[in-house]
C-alpha positions in Angstrom: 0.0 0.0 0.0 1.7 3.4 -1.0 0.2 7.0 0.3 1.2 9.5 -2.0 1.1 13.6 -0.8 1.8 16.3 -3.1 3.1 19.2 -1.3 3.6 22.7 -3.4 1.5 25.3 -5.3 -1.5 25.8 -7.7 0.5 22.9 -10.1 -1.0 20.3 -7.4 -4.1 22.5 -5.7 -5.5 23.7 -9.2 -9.1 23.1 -8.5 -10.2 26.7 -8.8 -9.4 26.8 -12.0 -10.3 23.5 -13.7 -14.2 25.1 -14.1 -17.4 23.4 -12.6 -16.7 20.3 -14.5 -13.0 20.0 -14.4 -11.0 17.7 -12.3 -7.7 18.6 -10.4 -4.4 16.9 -10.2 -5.3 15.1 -6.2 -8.5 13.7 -8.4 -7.3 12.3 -11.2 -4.4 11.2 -9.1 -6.9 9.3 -6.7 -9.1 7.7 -9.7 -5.8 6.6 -11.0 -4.3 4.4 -7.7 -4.6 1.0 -6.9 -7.7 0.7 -4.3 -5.5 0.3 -1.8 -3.5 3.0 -2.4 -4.1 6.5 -1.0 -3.4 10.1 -2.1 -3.5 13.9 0.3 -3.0 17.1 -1.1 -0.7 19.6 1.3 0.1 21.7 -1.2 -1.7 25.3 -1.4 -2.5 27.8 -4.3 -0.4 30.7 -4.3 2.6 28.9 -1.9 6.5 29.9 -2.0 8.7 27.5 -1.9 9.4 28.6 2.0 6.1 27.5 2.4 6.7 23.7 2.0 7.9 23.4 5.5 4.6 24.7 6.9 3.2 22.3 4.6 4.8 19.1 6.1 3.1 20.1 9.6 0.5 16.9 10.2 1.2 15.0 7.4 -0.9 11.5 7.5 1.2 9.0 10.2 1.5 6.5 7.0 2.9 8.5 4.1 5.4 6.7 2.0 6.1 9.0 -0.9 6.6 12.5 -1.4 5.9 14.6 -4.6 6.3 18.4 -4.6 6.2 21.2 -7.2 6.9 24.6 -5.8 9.2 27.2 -7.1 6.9 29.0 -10.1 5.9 31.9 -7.5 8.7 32.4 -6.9 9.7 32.7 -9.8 6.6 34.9 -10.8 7.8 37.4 -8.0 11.0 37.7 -9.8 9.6 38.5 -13.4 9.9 42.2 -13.2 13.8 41.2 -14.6 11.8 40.3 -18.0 11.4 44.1 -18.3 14.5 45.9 -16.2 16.4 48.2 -17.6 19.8 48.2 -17.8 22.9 49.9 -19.5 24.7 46.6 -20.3 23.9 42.9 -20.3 26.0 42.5 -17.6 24.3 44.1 -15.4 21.1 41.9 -16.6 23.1 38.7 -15.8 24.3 40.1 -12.8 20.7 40.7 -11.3 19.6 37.1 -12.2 23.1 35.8 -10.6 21.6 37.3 -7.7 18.0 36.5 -7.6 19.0 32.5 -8.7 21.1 32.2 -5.5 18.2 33.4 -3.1 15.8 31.0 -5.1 18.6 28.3 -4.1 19.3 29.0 -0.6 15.6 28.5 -0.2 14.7 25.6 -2.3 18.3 23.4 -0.8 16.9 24.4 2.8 13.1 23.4 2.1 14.7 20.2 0.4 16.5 19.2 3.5 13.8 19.8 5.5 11.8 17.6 3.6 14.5 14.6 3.5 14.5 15.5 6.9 11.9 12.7 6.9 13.4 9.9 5.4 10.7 9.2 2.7 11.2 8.2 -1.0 10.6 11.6 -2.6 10.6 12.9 -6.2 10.5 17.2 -7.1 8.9 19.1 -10.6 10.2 21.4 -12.9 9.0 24.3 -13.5 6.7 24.3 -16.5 6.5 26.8 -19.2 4.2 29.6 -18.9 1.4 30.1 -21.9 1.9 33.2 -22.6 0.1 34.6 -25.6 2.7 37.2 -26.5 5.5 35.4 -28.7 8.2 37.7 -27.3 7.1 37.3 -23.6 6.4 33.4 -23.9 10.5 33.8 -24.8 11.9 35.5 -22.6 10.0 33.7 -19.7 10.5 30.5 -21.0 14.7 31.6 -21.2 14.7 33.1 -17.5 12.8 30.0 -16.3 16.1 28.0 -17.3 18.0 29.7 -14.4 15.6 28.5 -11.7 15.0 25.0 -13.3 18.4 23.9 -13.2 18.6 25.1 -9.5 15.7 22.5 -9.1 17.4 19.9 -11.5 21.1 20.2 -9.6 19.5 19.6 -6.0 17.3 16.9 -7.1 20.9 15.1 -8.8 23.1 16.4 -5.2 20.1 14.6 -3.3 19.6 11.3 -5.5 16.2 12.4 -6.0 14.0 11.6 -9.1 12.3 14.5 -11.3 8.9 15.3 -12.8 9.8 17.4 -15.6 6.7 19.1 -16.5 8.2 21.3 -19.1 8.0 18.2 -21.7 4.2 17.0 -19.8 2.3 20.1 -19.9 3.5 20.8 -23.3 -0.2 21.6 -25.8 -2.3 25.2 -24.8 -5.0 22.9 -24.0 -3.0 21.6 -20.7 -3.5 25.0 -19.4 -6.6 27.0 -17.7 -4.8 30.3 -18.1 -1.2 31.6 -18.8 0.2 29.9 -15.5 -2.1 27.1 -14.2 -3.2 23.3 -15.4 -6.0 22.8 -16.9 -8.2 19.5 -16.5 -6.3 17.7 -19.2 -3.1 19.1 -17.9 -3.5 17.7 -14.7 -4.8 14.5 -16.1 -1.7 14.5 -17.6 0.4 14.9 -14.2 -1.2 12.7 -12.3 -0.5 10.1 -15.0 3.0 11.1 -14.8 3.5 11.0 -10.7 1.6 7.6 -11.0 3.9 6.1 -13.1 7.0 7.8 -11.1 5.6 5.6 -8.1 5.8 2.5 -10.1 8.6 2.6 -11.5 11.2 3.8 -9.9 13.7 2.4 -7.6 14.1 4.4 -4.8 16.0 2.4 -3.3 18.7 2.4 -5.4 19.5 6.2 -4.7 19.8 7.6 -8.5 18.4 10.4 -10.1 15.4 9.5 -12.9 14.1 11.9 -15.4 10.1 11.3 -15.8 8.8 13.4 -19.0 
């Protein structure tokens, strides 16, 4: 029996925005499992990625996996570098030099907190963004890069596996808006973190792309 609980952001708690109809990830996660097999959603619409420690607070006593997607509101509250002016690229690169070691510092220290309890656990990319504008789909998608391979490196210095939703979520119709999954998108997801818990070896400590 394996209880799975997704910790993170609107990537996992997307309900609002599936419509009346729609189903969320934690749903199509839950029609997906085994019968014996449980699922719990900790993760929270609009969370940072400090907020996954608040998150791990009274998790159910027999977890056995976790998954967790956090990091795209953080990296929303760093767009304004999409648009900064500047009198040289340097000073461009210079700014995201900075803002990508914050985003580290606090995605390595929510990372240990979570190994903290010794359960077989698996992160997410960030996924592109829909934009509608060419030229800002772009330049989000290239500044996206800078955060991603923070997530990528930690999950390869921990021996964790990785969700790369960038190549999941990857047709407009798998989102509800520029930023959030839609019903097929989470469809989609919940496949994809079923098929993680199947297949992969935790045991053997190793890094796993999923895509």
């Amino acid at each position: 029996m394996a209880h799975v609980v997704l910790f993170g952001d609107s990537i996992f708690d997307n309900k609002a925005y599936v419509g009346e109809n729609g189903k969320d990830v934690i749903t199509h996660l839950r029609e997906r499992l085994p019968n014996d097999w449980q699922a719990t959603l900790k993760a929270v619409d609009g969370s940072l990625i400090e907020n996954v420690t608040e998150q791990l607070l009274d998790i159910p006593f027999n977890t056995t996996h976790f998954v967790i997607s956090t990091g795209g509101n953080n990296a929303i509250m760093n767009s304004d570098v999409l648009q900064m002016k500047a009198g040289n690229s340097a000073e461009v690169l210079k700014e995201i030099a900075d803002r990508r070691e914050i985003f580290e510092r606090h995605y390595e220290k929510m990372l240990q907190n979570v190994l903290l309890k010794n359960l077989p656990t698996a992160v997410c990319t960030i996924y592109f963004p829909n934009f509608p504008e060419a030229i800002f789909q772009r330049l989000a998608v290239t500044a996206l890069s800078v955060f991603n391979d923070v997530i990528i490196r930690q999950a390869i210095a921990n021996n964790l596996p990785i969700i790369d939703l960038r190549l999941i979520c990857n047709e407009a119709a798998d989102y509800a808006n520029a930023i959030e999954p839609s019903d097929k998108g989470g469809k989609k997801i919940a496949a994809k973190i079923l098929e993680l818990i199947n297949k992969h070896e935790f045991s053997n400590r190793r890094t796993e792309v999923f895509a």
